[in-house]
C-alpha positions as a Markdown table, in Angstrom:
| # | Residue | x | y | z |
|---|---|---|---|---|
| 1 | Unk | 74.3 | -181.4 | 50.2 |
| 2 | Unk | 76.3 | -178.9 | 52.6 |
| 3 | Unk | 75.0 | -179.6 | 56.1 |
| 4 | Unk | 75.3 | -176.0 | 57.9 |
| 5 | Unk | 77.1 | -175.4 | 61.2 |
| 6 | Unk | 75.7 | -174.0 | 64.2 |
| 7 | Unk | 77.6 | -171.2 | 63.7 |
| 8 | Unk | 76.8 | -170.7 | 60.3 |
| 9 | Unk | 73.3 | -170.8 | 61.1 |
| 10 | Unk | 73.7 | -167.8 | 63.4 |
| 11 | Unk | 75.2 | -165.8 | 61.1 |
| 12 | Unk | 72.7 | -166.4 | 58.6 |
| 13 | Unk | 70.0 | -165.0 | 61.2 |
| 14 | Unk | 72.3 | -161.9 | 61.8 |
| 15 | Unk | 72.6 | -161.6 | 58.2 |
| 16 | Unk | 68.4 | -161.9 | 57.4 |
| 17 | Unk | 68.4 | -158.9 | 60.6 |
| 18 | Unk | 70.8 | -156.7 | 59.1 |
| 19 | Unk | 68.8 | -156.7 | 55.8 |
| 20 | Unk | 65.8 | -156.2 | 57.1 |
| 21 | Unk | 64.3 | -153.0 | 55.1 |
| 22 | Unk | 63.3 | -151.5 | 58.6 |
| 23 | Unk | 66.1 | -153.0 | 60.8 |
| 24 | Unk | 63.9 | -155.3 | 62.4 |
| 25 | Unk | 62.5 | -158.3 | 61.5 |
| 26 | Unk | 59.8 | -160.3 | 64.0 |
| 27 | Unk | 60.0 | -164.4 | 65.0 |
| 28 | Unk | 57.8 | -165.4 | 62.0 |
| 29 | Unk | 59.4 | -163.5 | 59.6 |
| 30 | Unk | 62.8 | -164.7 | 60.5 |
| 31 | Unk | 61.2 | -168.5 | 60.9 |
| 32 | Unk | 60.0 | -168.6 | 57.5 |
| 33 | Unk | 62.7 | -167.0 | 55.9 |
| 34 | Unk | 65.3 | -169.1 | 57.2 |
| 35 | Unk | 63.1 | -172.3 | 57.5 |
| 36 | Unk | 64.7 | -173.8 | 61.0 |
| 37 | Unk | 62.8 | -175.5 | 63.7 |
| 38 | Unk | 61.1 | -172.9 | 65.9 |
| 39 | Unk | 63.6 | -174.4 | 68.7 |
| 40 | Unk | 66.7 | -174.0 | 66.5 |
| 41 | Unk | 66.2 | -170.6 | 65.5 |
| 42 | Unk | 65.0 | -169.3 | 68.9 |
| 43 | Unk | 68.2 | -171.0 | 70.9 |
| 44 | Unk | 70.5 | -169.0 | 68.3 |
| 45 | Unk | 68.3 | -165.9 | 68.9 |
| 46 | Unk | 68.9 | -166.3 | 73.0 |
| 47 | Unk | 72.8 | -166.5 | 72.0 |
| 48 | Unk | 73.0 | -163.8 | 69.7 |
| 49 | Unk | 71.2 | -161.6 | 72.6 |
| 50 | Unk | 73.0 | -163.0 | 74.7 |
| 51 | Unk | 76.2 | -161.6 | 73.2 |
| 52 | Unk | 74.3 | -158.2 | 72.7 |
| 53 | Unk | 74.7 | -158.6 | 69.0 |
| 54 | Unk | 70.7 | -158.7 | 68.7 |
| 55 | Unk | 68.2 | -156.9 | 71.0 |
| 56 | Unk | 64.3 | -158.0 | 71.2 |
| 57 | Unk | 61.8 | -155.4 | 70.8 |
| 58 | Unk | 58.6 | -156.1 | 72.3 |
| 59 | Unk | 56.2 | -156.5 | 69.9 |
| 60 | Unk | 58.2 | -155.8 | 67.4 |
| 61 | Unk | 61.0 | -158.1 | 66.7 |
| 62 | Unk | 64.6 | -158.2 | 66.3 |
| 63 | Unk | 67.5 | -155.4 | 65.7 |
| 64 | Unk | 71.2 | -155.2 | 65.7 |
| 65 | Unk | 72.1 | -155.4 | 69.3 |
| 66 | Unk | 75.0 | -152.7 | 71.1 |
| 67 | Unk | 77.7 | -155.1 | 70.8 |
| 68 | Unk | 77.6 | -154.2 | 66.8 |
| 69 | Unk | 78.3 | -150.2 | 68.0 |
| 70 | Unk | 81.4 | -151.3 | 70.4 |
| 71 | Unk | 82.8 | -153.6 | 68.4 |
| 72 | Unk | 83.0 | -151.0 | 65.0 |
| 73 | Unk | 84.9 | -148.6 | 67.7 |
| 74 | Unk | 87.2 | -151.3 | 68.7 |
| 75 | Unk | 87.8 | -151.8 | 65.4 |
| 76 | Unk | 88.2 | -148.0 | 64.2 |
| 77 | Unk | 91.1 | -147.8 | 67.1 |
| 78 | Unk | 93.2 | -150.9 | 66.4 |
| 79 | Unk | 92.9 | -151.8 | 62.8 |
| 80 | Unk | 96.3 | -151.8 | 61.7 |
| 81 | Unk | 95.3 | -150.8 | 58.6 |
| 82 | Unk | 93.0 | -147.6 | 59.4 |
| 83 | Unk | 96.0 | -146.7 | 62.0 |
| 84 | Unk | 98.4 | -147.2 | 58.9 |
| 85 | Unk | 96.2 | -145.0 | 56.7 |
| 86 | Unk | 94.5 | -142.5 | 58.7 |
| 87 | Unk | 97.8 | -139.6 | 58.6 |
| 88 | Unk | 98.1 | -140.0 | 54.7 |
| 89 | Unk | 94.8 | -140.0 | 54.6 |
| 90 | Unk | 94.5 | -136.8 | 56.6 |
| 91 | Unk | 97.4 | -134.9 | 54.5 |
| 92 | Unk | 95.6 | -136.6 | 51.2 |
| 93 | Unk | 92.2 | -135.1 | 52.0 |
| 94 | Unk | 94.3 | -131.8 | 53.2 |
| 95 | Unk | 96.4 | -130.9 | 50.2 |
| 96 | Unk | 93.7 | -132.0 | 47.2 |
| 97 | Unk | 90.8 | -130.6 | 49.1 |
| 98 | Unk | 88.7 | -134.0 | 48.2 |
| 99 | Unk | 87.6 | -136.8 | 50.6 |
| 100 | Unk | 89.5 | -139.6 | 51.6 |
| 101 | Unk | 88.5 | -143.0 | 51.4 |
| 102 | Unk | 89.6 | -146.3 | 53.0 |
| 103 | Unk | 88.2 | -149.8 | 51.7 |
| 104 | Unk | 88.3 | -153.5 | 51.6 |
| 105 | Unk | 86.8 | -156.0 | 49.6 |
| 106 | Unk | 83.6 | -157.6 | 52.3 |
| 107 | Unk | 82.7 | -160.9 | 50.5 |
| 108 | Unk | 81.5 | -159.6 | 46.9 |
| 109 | Unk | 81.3 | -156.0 | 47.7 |
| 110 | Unk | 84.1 | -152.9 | 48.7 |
| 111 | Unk | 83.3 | -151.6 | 52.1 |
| 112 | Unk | 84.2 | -148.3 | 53.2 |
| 113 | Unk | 85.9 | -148.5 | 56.6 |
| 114 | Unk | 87.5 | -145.3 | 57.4 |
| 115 | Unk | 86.8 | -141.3 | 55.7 |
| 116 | Unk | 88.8 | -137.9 | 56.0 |
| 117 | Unk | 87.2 | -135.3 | 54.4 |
| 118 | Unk | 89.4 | -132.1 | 55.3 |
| 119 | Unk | 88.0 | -129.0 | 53.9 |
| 120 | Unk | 85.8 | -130.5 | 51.2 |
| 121 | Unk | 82.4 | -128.8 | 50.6 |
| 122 | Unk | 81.0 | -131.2 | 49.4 |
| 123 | Unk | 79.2 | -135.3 | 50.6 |
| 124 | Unk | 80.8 | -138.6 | 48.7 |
| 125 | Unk | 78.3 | -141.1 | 49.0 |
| 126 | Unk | 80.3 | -144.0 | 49.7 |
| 127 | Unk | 80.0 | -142.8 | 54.0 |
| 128 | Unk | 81.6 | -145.6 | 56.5 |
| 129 | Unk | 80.3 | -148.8 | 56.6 |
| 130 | Unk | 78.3 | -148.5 | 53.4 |
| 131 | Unk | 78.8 | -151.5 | 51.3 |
| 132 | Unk | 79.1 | -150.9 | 47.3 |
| 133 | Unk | 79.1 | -153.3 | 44.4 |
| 134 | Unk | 82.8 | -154.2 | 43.3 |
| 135 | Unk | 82.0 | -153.1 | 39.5 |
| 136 | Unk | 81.1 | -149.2 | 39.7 |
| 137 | Unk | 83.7 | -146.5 | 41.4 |
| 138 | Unk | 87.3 | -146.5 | 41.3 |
| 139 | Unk | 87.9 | -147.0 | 44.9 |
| 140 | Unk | 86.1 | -150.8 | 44.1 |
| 141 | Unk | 87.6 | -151.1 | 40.8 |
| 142 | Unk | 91.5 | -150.9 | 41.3 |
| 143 | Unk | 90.7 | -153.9 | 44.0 |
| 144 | Unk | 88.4 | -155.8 | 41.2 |
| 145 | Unk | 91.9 | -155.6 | 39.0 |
| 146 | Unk | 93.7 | -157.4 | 41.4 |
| 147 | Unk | 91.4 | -160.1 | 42.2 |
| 148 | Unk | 92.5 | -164.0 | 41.1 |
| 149 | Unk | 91.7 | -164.9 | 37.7 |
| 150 | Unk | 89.2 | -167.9 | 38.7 |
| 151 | Unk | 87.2 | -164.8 | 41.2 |
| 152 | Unk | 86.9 | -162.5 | 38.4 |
| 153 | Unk | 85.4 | -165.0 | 36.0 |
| 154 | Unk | 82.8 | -166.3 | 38.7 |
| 155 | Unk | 81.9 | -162.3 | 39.4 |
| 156 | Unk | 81.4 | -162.0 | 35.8 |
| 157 | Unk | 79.6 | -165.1 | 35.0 |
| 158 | Unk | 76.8 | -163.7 | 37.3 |
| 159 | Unk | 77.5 | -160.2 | 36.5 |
| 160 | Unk | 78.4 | -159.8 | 33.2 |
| 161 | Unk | 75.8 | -156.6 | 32.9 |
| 162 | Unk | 77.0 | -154.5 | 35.5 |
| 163 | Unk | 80.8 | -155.1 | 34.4 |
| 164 | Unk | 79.3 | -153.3 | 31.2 |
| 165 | Unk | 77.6 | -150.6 | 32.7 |
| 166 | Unk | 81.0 | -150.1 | 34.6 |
| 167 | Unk | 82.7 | -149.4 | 31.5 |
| 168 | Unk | 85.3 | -152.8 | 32.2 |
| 169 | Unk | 84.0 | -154.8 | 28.6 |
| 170 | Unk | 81.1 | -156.2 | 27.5 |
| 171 | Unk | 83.0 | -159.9 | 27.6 |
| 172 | Unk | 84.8 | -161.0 | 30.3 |
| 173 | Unk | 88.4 | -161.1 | 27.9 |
| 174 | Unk | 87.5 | -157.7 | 26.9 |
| 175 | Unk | 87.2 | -157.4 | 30.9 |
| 176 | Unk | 90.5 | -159.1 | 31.6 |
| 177 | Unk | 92.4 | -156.4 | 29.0 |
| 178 | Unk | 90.8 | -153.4 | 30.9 |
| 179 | Unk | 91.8 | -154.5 | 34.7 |
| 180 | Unk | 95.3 | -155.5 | 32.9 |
| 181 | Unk | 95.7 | -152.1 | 31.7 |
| 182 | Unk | 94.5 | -150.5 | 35.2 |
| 183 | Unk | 97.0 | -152.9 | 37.2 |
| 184 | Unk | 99.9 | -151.9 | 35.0 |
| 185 | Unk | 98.8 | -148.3 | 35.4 |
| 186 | Unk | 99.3 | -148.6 | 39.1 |
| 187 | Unk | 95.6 | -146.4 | 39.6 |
| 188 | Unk | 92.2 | -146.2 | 38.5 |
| 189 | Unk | 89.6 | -142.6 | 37.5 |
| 190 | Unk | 86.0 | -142.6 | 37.6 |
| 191 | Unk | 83.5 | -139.6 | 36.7 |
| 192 | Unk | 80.1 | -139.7 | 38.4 |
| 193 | Unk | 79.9 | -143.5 | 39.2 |
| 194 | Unk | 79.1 | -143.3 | 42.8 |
| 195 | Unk | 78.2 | -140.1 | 43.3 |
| 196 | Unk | 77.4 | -137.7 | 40.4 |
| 197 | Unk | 79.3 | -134.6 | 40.2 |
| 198 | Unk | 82.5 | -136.0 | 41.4 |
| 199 | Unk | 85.5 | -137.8 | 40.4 |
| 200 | Unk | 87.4 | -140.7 | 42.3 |
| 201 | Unk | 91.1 | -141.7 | 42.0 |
| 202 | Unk | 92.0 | -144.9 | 43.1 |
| 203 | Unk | 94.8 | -147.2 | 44.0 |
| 204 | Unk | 95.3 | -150.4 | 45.4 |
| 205 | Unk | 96.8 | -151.2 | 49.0 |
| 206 | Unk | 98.5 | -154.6 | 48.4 |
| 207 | Unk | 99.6 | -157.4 | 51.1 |
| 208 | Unk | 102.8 | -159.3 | 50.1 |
| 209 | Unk | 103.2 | -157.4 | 47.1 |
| 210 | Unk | 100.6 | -159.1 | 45.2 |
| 211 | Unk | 97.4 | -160.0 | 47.2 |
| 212 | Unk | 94.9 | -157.3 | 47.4 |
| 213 | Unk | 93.8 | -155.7 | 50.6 |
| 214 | Unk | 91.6 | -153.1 | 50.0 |
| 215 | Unk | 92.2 | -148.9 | 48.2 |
| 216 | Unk | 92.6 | -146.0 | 49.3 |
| 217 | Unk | 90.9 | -143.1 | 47.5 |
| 218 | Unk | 90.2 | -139.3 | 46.9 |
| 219 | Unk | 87.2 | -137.8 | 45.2 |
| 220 | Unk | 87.0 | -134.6 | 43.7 |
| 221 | Unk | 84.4 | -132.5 | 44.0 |
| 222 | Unk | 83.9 | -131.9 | 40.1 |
| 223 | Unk | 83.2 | -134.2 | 37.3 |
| 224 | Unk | 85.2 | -132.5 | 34.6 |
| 225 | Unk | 89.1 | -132.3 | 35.9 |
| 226 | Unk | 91.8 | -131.4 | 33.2 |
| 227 | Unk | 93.7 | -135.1 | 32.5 |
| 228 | Unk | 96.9 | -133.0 | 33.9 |
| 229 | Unk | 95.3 | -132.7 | 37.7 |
| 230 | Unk | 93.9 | -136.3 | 37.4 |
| 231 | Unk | 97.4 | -137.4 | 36.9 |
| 232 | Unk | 99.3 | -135.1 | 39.5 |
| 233 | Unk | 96.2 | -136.3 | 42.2 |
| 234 | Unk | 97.1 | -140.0 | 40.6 |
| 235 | Unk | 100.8 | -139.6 | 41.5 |
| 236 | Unk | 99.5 | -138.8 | 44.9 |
| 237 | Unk | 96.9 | -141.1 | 45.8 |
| 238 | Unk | 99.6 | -144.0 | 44.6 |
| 239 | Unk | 102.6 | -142.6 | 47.3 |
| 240 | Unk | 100.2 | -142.5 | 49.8 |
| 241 | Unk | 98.8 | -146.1 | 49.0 |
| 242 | Unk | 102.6 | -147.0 | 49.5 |
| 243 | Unk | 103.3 | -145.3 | 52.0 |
| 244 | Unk | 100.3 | -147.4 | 53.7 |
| 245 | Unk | 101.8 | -150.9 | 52.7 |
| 246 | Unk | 105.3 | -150.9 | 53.6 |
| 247 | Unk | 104.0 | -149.5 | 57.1 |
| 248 | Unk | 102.1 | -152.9 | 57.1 |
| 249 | Unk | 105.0 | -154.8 | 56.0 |
């Protein structure tokens, strides 16, 4: 049996916060949830405020503190990558008239950490900071082609459903075939996954030519384009991918 750290332990109580339907979760909610001593759990409570990660609500319970706000604008000015992406993105959004996205893989999901939308009159639902299953949308997809073997079959074992309703395979070989085919296509397309009415064009930012990072993305505001367009916005999408890994080589 796994003996958890301190630090693990405080995580896990950030993690029960941030899920809280309501965004805040009281002291015996979070005590029989988590099942620590009452001591344990209120000494990583006093550290997590501490840090301004949490904040106390009186009679109400616990949030996300204001260290969470500073630390995603820290990050939005320094990340290499969003610095490495944002001017493609920019002239991406610009010339297609879509909305750019920016995302990493965040434990078993794709996170959207940066957006340019230009001139689009239209929403994508896949904002900053939302997390989105790594089996629906091409911006998730093209980085679920390019995960290790062993992942993959440990994401399907528990998943084999939703890689179905994805339209990768209803087995995980079958699976396998379809990410092959993606990864040698250099891109992915997906109609309406995400958001309806739109279409998403994928491709995959790549560290040391092989590991995956994260995508970068456009959607379309229209759920029908001609194959032609798909492949000229393609083309694009996978220069301005490129153009973001060799400036983080």
């Amino acid at each position: 049996m796994t003996v958890e750290t301190s630090p693990e332990r405080m995580l896990r109580v950030l993690d029960q916060i941030e899920a809280a339907p309501e965004g805040l979760m009281s002291f015996e909610a979070l005590h029989e949830a988590l099942s620590y001593t009452r001591s344990t759990l209120y000494r990583h409570l006093k550290t997590l405020t501490d840090a301004g990660l949490v904040v106390s609500l009186p009679d109400r319970g616990f949030t996300l503190g204001p260290r969470i706000m500073e630390l995603d604008r820290s990050m939005r000015d320094r990340d290499p990558l969003i610095a490495a992406a944002r001017p493609v993105m920019a002239e991406l959004a610009g010339t297609t008239g879509g909305i750019a996205l920016l995302c990493r893989r965040y434990r078993d999901r794709v996170l959207c950490i940066h957006q340019e939308q230009g001139d689009a009159h239209f929403r994508s639902r896949y904002s900053r900071g939302l997390g989105r299953p790594m089996f629906r949308g091409a911006a998730s997809r093209i980085i679920l082609a390019h995960l290790p073997a062993p992942v993959l079959a440990r994401l399907h074992a528990g998943h084999a459903a939703e890689f179905e309703a994805g339209g990768l395979g209803t087995t995980l070989v079958e699976v396998r075939e379809t990410l092959r085919r993606m990864r040698a296509q250099g891109w992915d397309c997906s109609h309406g996954q995400v958001t309806p009415g739109v279409t998403g064009i994928a491709a995959p930012i790549l560290e040391r030519g092989d590991q995956i990072l994260g995508s970068l993305s456009i959607t379309l505001g229209r759920a029908d384009p001609l194959a032609e367009e798909v492949a000229r916005v393609a083309e694009r999408v996978v220069f301005a991918a490129g153009v973001v890994n060799r400036s983080l080589l």
